[in-house]
N, C-alpha and C positions, 0 to 999 in steps of 0.2 A: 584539245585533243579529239574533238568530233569528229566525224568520217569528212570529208572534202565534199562529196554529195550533201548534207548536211550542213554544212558550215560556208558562207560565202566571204573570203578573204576579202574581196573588195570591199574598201571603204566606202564609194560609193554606191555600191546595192546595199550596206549594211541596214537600211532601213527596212526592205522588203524580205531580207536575210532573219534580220533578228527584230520584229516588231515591237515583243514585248520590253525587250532589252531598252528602248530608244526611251520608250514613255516610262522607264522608271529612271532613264540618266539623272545624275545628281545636278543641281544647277550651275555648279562652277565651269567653267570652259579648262579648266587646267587637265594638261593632258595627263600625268601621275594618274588622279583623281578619275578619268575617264575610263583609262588603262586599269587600276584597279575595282570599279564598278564591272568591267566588260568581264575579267578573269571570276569573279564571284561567279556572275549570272552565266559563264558557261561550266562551272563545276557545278551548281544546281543542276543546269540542263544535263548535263551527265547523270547524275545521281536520279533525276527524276525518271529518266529514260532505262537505264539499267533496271532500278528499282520495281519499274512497272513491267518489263518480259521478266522481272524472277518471277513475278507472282501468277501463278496459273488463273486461266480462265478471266482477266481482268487487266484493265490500263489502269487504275488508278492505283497511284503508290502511297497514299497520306497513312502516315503513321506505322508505313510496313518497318519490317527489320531492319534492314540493308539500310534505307534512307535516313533511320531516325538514329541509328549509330554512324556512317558516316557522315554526316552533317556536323554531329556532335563533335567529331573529330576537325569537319575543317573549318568549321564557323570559328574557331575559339583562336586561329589563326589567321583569319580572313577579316573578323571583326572589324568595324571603325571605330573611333573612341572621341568622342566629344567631352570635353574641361569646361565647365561649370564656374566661373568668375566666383567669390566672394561674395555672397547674401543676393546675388541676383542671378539672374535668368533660366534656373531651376525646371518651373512649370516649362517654360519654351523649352526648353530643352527636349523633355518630356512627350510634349506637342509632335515638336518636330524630329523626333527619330521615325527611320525608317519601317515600318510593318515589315521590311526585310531587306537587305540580311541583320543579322540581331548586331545590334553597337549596347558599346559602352558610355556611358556618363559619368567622367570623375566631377565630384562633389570638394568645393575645396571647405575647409575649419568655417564653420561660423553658424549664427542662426538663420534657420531660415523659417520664415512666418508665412503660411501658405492657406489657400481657401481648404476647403473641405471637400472632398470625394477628387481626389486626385485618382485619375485613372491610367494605372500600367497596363495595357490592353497588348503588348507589343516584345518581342523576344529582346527587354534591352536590360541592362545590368546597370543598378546605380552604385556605384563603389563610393562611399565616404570619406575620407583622406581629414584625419585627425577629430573623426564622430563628430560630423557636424549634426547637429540639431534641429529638428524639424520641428512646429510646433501649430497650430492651428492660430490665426491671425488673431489679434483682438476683435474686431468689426464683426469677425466673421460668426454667425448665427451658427449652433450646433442643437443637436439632439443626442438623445441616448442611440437613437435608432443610427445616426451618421460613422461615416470612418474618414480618419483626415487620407488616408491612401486604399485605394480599389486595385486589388490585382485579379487578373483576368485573361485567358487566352483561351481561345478555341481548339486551337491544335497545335503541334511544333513545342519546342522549348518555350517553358514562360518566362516571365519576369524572375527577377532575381537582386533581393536586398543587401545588400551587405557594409557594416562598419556604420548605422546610425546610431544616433538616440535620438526614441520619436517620444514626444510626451501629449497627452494627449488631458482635458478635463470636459466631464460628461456627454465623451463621446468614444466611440472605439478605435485605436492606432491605425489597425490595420483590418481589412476584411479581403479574404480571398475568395471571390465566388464563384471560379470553374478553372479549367487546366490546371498546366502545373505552376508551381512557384515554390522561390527557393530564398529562405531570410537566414543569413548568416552572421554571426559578431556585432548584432543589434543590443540595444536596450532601449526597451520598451515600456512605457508605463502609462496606464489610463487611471486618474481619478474619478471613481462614478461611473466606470465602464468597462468594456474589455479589453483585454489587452490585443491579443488577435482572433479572430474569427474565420471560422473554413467552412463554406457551405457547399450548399448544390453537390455536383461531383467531383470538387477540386483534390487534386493529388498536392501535395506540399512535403519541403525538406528544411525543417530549421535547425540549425546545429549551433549550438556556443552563443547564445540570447539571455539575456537576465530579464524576467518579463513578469509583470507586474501587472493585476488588472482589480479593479474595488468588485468586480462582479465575476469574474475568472480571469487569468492572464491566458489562458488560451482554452476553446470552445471549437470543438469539431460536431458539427452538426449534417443533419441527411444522410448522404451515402459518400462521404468524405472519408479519404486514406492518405496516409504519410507517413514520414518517420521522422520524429522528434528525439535531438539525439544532443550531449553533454550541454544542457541549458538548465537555466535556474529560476526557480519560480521562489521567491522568499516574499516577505512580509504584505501579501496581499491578505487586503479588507475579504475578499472574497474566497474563490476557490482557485488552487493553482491550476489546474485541468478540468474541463467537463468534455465530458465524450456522450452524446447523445443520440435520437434515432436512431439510426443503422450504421452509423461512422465505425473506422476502423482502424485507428491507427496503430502503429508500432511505436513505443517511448519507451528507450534506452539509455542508461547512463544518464540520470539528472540528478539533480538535486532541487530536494522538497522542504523548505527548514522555514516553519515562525510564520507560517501564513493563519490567519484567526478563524478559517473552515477548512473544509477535506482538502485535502492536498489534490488527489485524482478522484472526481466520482464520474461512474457509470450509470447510465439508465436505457431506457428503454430497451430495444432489441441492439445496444450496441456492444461490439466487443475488440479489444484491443491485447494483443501481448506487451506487456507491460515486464522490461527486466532488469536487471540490474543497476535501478537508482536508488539513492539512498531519502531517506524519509526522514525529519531531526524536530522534535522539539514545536509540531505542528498545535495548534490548539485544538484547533477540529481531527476526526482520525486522518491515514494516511490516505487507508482507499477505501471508497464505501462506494456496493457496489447493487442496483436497486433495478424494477423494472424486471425485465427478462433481458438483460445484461448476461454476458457471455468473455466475460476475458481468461485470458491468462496469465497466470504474476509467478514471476521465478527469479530467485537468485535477489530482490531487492534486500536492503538492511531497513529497517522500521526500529526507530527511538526515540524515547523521549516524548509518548504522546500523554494525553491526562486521558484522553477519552479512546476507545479503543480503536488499537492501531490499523485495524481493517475489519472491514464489515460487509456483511451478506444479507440484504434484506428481499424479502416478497418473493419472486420466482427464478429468482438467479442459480446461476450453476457456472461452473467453469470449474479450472486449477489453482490450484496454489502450493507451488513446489519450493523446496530449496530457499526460502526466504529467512531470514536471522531476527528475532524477534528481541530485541533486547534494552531495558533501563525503562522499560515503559512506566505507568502509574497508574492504568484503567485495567481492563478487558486486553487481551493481546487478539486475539480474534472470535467475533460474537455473529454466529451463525443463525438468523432465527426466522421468522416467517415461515415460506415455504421453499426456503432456499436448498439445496443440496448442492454445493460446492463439493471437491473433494483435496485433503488437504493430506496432501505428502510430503514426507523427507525436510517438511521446515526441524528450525533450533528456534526453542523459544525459552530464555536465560535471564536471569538477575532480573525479572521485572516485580517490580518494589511496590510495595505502599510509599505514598509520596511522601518525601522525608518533611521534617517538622518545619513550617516558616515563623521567625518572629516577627516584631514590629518593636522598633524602639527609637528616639528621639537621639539625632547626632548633629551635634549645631543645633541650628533652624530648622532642618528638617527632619521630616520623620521617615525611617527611611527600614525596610523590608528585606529579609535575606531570608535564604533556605540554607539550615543546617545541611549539610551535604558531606562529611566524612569528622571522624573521630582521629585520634589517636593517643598515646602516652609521650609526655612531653615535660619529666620530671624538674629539668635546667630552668626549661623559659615559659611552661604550664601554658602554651598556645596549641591547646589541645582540641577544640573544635575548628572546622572550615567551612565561613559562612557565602555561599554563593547568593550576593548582593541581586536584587531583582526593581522594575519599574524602572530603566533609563541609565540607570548606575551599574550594570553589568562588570563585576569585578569579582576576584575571587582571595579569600585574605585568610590566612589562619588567628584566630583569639583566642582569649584566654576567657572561658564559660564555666560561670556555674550553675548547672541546672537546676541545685535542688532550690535555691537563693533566688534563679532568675534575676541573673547580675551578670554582665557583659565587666570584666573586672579589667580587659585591656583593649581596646579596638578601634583603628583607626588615629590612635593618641591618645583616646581620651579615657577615662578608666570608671567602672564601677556606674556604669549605666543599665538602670531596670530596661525589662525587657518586656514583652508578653508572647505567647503564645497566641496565633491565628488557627480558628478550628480548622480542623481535617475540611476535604472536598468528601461530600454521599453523597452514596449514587443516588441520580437523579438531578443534582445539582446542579445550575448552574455557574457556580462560584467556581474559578479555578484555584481555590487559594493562595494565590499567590497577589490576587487584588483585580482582577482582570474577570471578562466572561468569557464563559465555552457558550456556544452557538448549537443548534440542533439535538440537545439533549432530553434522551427520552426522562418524560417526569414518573416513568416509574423505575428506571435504575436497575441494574444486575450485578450482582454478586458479583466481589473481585475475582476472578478465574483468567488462567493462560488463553485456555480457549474455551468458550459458554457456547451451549446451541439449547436455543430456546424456541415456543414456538410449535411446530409442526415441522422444522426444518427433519431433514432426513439426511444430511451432509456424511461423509466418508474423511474418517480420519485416522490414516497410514501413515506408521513408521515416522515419525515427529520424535524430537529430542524434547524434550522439558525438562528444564534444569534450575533447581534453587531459586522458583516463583514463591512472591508470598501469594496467599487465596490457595482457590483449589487449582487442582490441575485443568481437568475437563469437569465441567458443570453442566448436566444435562437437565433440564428442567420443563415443564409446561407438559404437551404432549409430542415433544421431541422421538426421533428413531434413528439415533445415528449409527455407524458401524465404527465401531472402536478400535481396529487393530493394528501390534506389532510397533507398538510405540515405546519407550523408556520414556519413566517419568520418575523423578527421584529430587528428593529433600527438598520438598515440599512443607508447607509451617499447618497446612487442613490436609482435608483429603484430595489423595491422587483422583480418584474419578468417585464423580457422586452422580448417583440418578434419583431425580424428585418427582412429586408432584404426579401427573399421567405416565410419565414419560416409559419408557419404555426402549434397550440397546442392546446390543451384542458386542461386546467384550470380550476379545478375542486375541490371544496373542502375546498381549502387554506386558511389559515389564516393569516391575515397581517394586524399587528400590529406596530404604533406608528414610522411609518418610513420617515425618514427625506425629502428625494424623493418622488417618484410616488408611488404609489402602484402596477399598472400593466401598462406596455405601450406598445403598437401594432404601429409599424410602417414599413413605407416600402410597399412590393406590395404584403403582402402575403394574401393566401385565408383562410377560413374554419377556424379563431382561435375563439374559445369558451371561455366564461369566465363564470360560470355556478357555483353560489352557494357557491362563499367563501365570507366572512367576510372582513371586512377592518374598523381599528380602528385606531383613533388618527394620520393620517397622516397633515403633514404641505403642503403638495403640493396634486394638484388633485389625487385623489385614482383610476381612469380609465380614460388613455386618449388613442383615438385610432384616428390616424395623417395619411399624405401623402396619398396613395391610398389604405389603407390595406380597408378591411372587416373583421369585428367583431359582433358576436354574445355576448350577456350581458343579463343572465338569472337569476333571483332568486336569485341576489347577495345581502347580506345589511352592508350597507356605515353606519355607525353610530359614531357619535366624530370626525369627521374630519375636519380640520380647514379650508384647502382649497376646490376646488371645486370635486363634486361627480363623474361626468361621462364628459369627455372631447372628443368631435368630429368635427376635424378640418380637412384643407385641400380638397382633393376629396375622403375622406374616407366616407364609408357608415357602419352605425352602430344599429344591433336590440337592441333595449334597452324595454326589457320586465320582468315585475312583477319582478322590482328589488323594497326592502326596503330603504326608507334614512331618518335616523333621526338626529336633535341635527347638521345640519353642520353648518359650520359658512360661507360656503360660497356657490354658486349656486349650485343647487342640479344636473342640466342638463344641459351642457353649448352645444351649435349647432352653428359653425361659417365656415366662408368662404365659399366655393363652397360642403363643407359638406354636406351630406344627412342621417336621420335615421328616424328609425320605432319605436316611442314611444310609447308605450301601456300598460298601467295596473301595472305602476308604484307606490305608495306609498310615501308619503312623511309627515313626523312630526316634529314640531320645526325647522321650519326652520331658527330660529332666525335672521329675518327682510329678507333676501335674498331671491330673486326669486328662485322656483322651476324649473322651467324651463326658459332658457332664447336662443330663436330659433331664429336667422340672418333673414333667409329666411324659415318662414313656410309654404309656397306654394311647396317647395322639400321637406316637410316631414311629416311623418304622424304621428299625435298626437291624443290619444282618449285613454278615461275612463281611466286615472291616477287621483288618490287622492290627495288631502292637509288638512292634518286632520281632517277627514273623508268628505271632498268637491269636489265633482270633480271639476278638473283644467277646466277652458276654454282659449285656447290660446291668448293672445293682440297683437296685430300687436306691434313689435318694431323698431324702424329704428334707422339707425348710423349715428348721426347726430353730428359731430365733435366739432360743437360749444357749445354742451350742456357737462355738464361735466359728467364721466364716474356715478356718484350716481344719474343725474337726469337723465340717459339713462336706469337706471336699473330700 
């Protein structure tokens, strides 16, 4: 459809007509074959012509709008497609396709055994027809540093993999090191290496891959972007993702389950949105993120890890929204260096001390399981369920008895001793279960939903915490996080504990019905705020502030709580101002030891029979205009007189 000025019909001037046309004709004489060559290269010539008067100021068209969508459109109709025999002529194939226009290569069922650094340089598509198998030749010499396949394009559509299985040993699968490229319905596995590799400025799109690498199954490095989307990284030796330098990809919908280090780590200045894939059962954490790394994580689900399920270390920052934190066994997120992340609107639920494992002899062998649930089972007393570990993956209800350590029914066989395998501590590397965890620090941190240790200064908004064993948030070292608008509730310690230097703001929170403390400040730190959260149904005091710290207590109200209200021991000094307390069951304001505070304008109702205030030494402290159903308090002198008993001292 060229203009006629433009276009010379004759067949014989075609040569002086269309130059470049002649010197790319395909070598067959078949006219079909001619007639289709000649129709491509004049819808090019269209596209390239139009392409370059849209664009102001300029002829050339490479990579504008117009060209790189319409081509998209008609190459994928216009294509040629070259069939691939059975275990042979593969590489030729390869060889010989066109630099343009992009063809196809079906691959038919079988192995194919091939040299090393196979290079896709060219827009052609290998489709595999029943996942034949690629594999690097025996003869053929490899390194760490090699990849049995190179993709590569300069401009225009790349290459594009789809329906292999590539296996690769002490060498990497695949390396993409510029343009774009597209790996779909693959399975990939390097022993001793990686699994895929992205450098330079490659753009890449893998979607539905099970990829497997002893050193990562995939590695984005330099200034690399793409989007990795419903693919499976399981039982790699190494890490299921590294994202480094300045890389940036988008990884959506995967799955992360049984790999023996981080599922996804971050370093340097790289940053990736990371959403919605699920994390299961990983040995190392899910995502640990280091450097001055910059991502953002939302919406993923994280389970089942031993060591904590994401991590923030050295000068990292980014988000962390909306992510479901749950079944874990370590830290659920440990914030510490110099990192400030800020961590909103996650749930972090049922993460557990890890349940008990024995070890007991059945047959010949000796063989490992995790207690993993109880029940009553009066008829057929198959009252515990032992989830079987090391190779034997099964799940079976028996009949136990603890206090005996006597396996009385399982498997068939009956009345088999047992033992107990020690707990995993922090710092260990023993997963207890018989196995090692990798990268663990040898000094260990407290069990906690979420720990910020460190100098970290992280931001942590409106988070669910729900029925963790440990603490809630554990602030520890010289930490400065901001704590607000969070619910934390049934908890087995305390809801938020500040140690050590540390020093937070406390703001907002809600804390509910928790077996521990509510909030506990200890240690030498300065400047911690406790400013305006709620505390309900606690069995131990709902604020205690110990050893030398200083603590501020603003506008906070204590309501239903069964122990005491606000607790200041030690040589701590503590403002306790215009907080609410109703309904406690036990003192509303306890002041002991060499303790000092500033009580002022406090409130207090029902206190059911208990002192409102009960101060050691009120000469160190200052009391005024606080109420008692609607009375002002007036302080009594009280002294600790050891013979009387603790009800006529109160």
């Amino acid at each position: 459809s060229r203009p006629k000025h433009e276009f010379n019909h004759d067949p014989c001037k075609m040569e002086t007509a269309m130059p470049e046309c002649i010197a790319a004709l395909p070598s067959s004489n078949h006219p079909s074959l001619l007639l289709q060559w000649l129709r491509r290269e004049a819808v090019r010539s269209v596209a390239v012509a139009v392409a370059s008067r849209s664009r102001s100021g300029g002829t050339s068209c490479k990579n504008s709008f117009f060209q790189t969508h319409l081509e998209a459109l008609i190459w994928a109709f216009l294509r040629q497609a070259v069939r691939v025999p059975q275990e042979s002529g593969l590489v030729e194939a390869i060889l010989n396709a066109p630099a343009w226009p992009p063809s196809t290569i079906l691959v038919q069922p079988g192995t194919y055994q091939c040299p090393p650094r196979i290079l896709l340089d060219k827009p052609v598509t290998l489709i595999g027809q029943g996942r034949p198998l690629l594999c690097v030749s025996s003869t053929a010499a490899s390194t760490s540093r090699m990849a049995l396949l190179c993709m590569r394009c300069s401009e225009g559509p790349g290459p594009e993999l789809r329906g292999f299985a590539i296996e690769t040993a002490g060498m990497t699968c695949i390396q993409i090191e510029g343009g774009e490229a597209t790996i779909r319905g693959c399975s990939i596995k390097s022993i001793g290496g990686y699994g895929v590799t992205i450098q330079s400025q490659a753009r890449v799109y893998l979607e539905g891959n099970e990829i497997v690498g002893d050193r990562a199954g995939l590695a984005f490095k330099d200034s690399t972007e793409g989007t990795v989307r419903k693919n499976r990284f399981r039982d790699s030796h190494g890490m299921g993702i590294l994202i480094c330098d300045s890389a940036r990809p988008s990884l959506e919908d995967n799955e992360f389950s049984s790999n023996k280090m981080t599922a996804i780590e971050l370093r340097d200045s790289a940053s990736s949105l990371i959403r919605e894939n699920v994390f299961a059962d990983n040995k190392g954490s899910g995502v640990t993120v280091r450097g001055k790394a910059c991502p953002t994580i939302e919406s993923n689900i994280l389970k089942g890890h031993k060591m904590p399920a994401m991590v923030f270390r050295d000068e990292t920052h980014g988000t962390v929204m909306g992510n479901t934190f749950e079944g874990n066994e370590g830290v659920g997120i440990l914030l510490c260096r110099s990192s400030c992340p800020v961590i909103i609107r996650n749930t972090l639920r049922n993460n557990r001390r890890a349940e008990k494992v024995i070890e007991f002899k059945l047959g010949s062998d000796i063989v490992k399981a995790k207690i993993t649930s109880k029940r009553e089972d009066p008829k057929n007393g198959m009252n515990h369920q032992l989830d079987f570990l090391g190779g034997q993956e099964r799940k079976e209800w028996v009949s136990m008895d603890e206090t005996k350590h006597v396996l009385k029914n399982v498997s068939g066989e009956t009345n088999l001793t047992y033992k107990v395998q020690p707990r995993m501590a922090a710092g260990s590397t023993d997963d207890g279960e018989g196995g090692q965890l990798t990268n663990v620090s040898s000094r260990g941190v407290k069990r906690a939903s979420i720990a910020v240790t460190d100098q970290s200064e992280a931001i942590i908004r409106s988070n669910i915490l729900d029925s963790n064993d440990g603490y809630g948030i554990l602030v520890c070292n010289s930490a400065k996080p901001t704590i607000e608008d969070n619910t934390i509730r049934s908890f087995s310690q305390t809801a938020i504990a500040v140690r050590d230097e540390a020093s937070a703001t406390v703001r907002g929170n809600c804390l509910q019905s928790n077996r521990g403390l509510g909030i506990e400040v200890r240690g030498s730190g300065r400047g911690v705020t406790v400013e305006g959260n709620t505390f309900e149904g606690h069995t131990c005091a709902a604020i205690t502030i110990g050893d030398s710290s200083e603590c501020s207590v603003t506008a906070n109200t204590l309501a239903g709580n069964r122990g005491y209200g606000i607790v200041v021991s030690g040589s701590a000094r503590g403002s306790l101002l215009s907080n609410f307390f109703s309904g406690h069951a036990g003192v509303g304001i306890f002041v002991h030891g060499a303790a000092t505070a500033i009580i002022e304008e406090n409130s207090f109702q029902d206190q059911c029979s208990k002192p409102a205030l009960l101060v050691e030494d009120v000469a160190k402290s200052s009391i005024r205009q606080n109420v008692l159903d609607g009375a002002h308090l007036a302080p009594v002198p009280w002294r600790k007189d050891k013979s009387q008993s603790k009800r006529k001292r109160e």
